[in-house]
C-alpha positions as CSV (number, residue, x, y, z in Angstrom):
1,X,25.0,31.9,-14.0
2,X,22.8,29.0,-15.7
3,X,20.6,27.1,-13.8
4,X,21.8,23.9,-13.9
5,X,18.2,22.2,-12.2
6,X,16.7,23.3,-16.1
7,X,19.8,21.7,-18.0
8,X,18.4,18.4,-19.9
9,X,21.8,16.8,-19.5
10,X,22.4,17.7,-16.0
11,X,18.6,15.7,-15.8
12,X,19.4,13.0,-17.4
13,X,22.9,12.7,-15.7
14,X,20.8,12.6,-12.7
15,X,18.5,9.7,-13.7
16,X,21.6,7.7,-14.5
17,X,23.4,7.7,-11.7
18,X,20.3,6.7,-10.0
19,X,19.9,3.4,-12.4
20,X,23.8,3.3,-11.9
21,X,23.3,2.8,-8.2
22,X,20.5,0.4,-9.0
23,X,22.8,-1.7,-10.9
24,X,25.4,-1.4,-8.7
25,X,23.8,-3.7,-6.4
26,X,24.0,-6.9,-8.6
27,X,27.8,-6.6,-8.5
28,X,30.0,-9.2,-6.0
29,X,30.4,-7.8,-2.6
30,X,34.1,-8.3,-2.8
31,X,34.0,-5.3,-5.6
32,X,32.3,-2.8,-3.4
33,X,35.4,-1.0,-2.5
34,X,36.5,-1.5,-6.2
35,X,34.9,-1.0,-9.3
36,X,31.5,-0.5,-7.3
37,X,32.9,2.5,-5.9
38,X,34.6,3.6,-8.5
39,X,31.5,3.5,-11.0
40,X,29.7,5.2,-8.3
41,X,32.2,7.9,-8.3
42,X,32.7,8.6,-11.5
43,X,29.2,8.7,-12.4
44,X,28.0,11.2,-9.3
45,X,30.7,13.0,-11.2
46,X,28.8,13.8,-14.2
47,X,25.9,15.6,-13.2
48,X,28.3,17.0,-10.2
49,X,30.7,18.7,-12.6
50,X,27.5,20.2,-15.0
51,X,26.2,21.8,-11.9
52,X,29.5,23.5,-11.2
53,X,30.4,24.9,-14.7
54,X,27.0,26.2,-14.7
55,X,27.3,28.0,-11.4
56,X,30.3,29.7,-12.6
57,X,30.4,33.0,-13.8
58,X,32.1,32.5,-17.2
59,X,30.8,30.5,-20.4
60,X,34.9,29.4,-20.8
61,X,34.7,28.0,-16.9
62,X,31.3,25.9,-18.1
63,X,32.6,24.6,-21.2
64,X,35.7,23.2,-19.0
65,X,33.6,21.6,-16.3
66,X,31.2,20.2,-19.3
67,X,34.5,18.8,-20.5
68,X,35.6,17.2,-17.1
69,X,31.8,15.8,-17.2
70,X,32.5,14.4,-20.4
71,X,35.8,12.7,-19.2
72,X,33.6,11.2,-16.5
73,X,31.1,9.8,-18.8
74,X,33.5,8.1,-21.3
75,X,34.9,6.6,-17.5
76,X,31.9,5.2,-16.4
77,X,31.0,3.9,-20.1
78,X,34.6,2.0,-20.5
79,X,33.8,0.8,-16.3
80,X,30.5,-0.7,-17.1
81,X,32.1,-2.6,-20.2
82,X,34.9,-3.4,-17.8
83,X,32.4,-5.6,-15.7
84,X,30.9,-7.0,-18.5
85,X,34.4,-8.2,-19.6
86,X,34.8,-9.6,-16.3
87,X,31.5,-11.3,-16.6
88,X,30.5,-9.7,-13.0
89,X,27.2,-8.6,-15.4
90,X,25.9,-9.4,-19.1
91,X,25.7,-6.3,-21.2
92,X,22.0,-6.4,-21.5
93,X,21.7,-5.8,-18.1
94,X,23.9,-2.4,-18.7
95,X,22.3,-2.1,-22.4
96,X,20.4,0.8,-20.8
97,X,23.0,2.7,-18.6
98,X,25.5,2.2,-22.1
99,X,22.8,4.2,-24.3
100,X,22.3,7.0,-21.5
101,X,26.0,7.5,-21.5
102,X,25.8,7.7,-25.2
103,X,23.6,10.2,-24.8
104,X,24.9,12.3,-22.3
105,X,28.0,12.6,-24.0
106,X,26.0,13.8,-27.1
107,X,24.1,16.3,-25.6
108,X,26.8,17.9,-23.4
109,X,28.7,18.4,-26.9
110,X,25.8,19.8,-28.7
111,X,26.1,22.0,-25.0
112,X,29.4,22.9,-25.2
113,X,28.7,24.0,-28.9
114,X,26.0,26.4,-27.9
115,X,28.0,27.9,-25.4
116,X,31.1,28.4,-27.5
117,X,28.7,29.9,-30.5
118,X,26.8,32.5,-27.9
């Protein structure tokens, strides 16, 4: 069993969905049971699914929930472009929360990598 509190990406997964739910706020009111929620969802998601594969008790089970996690990120990156399409934001206002997503992504696969290598 890992600890998933040390994992880099399961920190920085954290710190997004906190600027995530910052962002969140800008949005319409009339999307908060839409897209709002949905982004939310999906991005709680990521660090969620980290911290489970790494409470499991096999390296296979960890690379799959690292997987789902990464599933979750490319979500949340194609929902924030979503409401830039929609004009609900400009994508500078998201420029950040796009290159944390980038970056997520990245180091779960150098993760899964390790994992699959040990």
């Amino acid at each position: 069993m890992n600890k998933f509190e040390n994992l880099n990406v399961w920190k920085k997964s954290m710190d997004l969905v906190c600027e995530v739910y910052k962002v969140m706020k800008l949005l319409p009111d009339n999307e908060q049971y839409g897209l709002v929620l949905q982004i939310k969802r999906c991005s709680v998601s990521i660090p969620s699914n980290i911290a489970e594969g790494a409470g499991r008790n096999s390296p296979k089970e960890f690379i799959h929930f690292l997987s789902i996690a990464n599933g979750s990120t490319c979500e949340l990156e194609t929902q924030l472009l979503l409401i830039v399409k929609l004009d609900f934001i400009s994508k500078d206002q998201i420029g950040t929360l796009l290159n944390s997503c980038r970056e997520i992504r990245n180091m779960n696969y150098s993760l899964q990598r390790s994992i699959k290598k040990s």
